[in-house]
Residue, then its C-alpha position, 0 to 999 in steps of 0.5 A: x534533509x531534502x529527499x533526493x529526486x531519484x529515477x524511482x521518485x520521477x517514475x512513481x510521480x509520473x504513473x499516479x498523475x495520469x487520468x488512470x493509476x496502473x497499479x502493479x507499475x506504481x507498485x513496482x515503483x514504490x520498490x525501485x526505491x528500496x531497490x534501484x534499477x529494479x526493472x519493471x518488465x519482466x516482473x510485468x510479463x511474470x504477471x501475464x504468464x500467471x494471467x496466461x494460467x489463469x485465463x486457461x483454468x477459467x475457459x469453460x467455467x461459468x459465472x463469476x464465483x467459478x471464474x475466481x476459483x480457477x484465478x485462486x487455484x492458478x495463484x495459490x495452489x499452482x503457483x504457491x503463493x501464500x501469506x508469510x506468517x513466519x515473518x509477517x513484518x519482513x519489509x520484503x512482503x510490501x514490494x512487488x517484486x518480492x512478492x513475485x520471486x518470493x511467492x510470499x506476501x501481506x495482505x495488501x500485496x498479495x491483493x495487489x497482486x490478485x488485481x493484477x491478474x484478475x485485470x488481464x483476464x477480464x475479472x471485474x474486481x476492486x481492492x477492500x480497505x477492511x480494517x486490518x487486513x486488505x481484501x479483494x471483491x468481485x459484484x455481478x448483478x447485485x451480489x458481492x463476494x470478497x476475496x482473501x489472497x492472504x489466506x488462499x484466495x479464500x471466498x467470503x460473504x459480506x456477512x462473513x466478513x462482518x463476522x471476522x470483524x466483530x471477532x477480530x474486536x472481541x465483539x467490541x466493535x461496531x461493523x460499518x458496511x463502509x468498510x466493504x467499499x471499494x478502494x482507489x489505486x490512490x488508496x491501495x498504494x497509500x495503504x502499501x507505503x503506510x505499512x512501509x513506514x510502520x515497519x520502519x519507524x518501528x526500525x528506526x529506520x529514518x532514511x527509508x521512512x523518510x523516503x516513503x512518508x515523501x511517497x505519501x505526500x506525492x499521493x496526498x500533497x495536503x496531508x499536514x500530518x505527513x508533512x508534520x511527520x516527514x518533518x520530524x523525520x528531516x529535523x532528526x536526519x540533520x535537515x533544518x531547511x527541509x524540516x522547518x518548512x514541513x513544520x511550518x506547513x503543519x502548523x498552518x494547516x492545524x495550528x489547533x492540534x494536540x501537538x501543535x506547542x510541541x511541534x512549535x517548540x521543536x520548530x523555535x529550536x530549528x529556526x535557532x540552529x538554522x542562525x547559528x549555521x548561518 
């Protein structure tokens, strides 16, 4: 099954080929999809009210860790944006637009969020990729603190986050200091729309997932296991042509790997159906 050229896949297309992603518009693009004709102005000037707060608390506040109190006292306390654990699986917590009505969110939207904000008030910070749970940090003159929007905007040493690792793993593994480095907009948005397709392969939900694994693919065009998993995706939705081309790809690119027999088996029977309806 092609995925459909629609107003929310042209938009998203265009934000992240620029020389610079602007992430909360790209964000709110990827929830155009799930909800056309979303616009994106006024959830843009929601998050310069909460800037405009935000730019009042930190006034006469000095240095960096006082600065991103004040921005965790206007999100999370002021404005009663918090985690939802109730429902932490809601695919609703993944799109921006949700976030901001909802006042509810994941860890990477949440962070997105936060980014966002701290953008528009001249707070220097970038999106972690820590395993598991996104977090948000902030360096000056060496020193590095990490943000936690999903839990209040809580303020972490590098360190404690160590220490929230080993015990996530139960000490069995192995912190790397690379899990403390910053993210891309490129990153940030794939780890969004990575969360989408589990929640909705989790689902069964072939025709959303089907549409987000696309996303991935506009972000990383060379991903064969994308391209293996959109394919699996289109062959169960009906689309020989679509799906037989993204095998094909897949099997080019990694004709070596574990599945590769398997994804050639399915490919023989495609190429079988495609015959037939011809």
């Amino acid at each position: 099954m092609e995925v459909a050229e629609t107003p929310a896949r042209r938009r998203f297309a265009e934000l992240i080929g620029g020389a610079e992603i602007p992430l909360d518009r790209a964000a709110l693009a990827i929830a155009e999809e799930e909800y056309p004709g979303l616009l994106a102005e006024p959830y843009l000037r929601a998050i310069d009210g909460l800037a405009a707060r935000a730019r009042v608390r930190i006034a006469g506040r000095r240095g960096a860790a006082e600065a991103l109190r004040a921005l965790r006292e206007t999100l999370f306390e002021e404005a009663g944006f918090r985690g939802n654990d109730e429902d932490y699986y809601d695919p609703r917590n993944s799109f921006l637009n949700e976030v901001l009505d909802r006042r509810l969110g994941i860890p990477i939207s949440l962070s997105v969020l936060f980014l966002s904000v701290a953008r528009r008030v001249d707070l220097r910070v970038e999106g972690v990729r820590f395993p598991g749970h996104f977090l948000v940090k902030h360096e000056a003159g060496g020193r590095e603190l990490f943000i936690d929007p999903y839990r209040g905007g809580e303020i972490l040493t590098a360190e404690e986050c160590a220490e929230r690792y080993r015990a996530a793993t139960h000490g069995k593994g192995s912190f790397d200091p690379r899990f403390l480095e910053a993210a891309t907009p490129r990153q940030i948005l794939a780890r969004m729309l990575h969360n989408l397709k589990r929640i909705y392969g989790e689902q069964g939900d072939d025709l959303r997932t089907l549409w987000v694994i696309d996303r991935l693919l506009l972000l990383s065009p060379g991903d064969p296991e994308e391209r293996r998993d959109r394919g699996l995706v289109s062959a169960r939705l009906g689309g020989t042509a679509a799906a037989l081309a993204d095998l094909r790809a897949y099997l080019a690119a990694a004709p070596g790997a574990a599945d590769a027999a398997e994804v050639r088996e399915l490919a023989a029977a495609l190429e079988k159906r495609q015959t037939l309806l011809n």
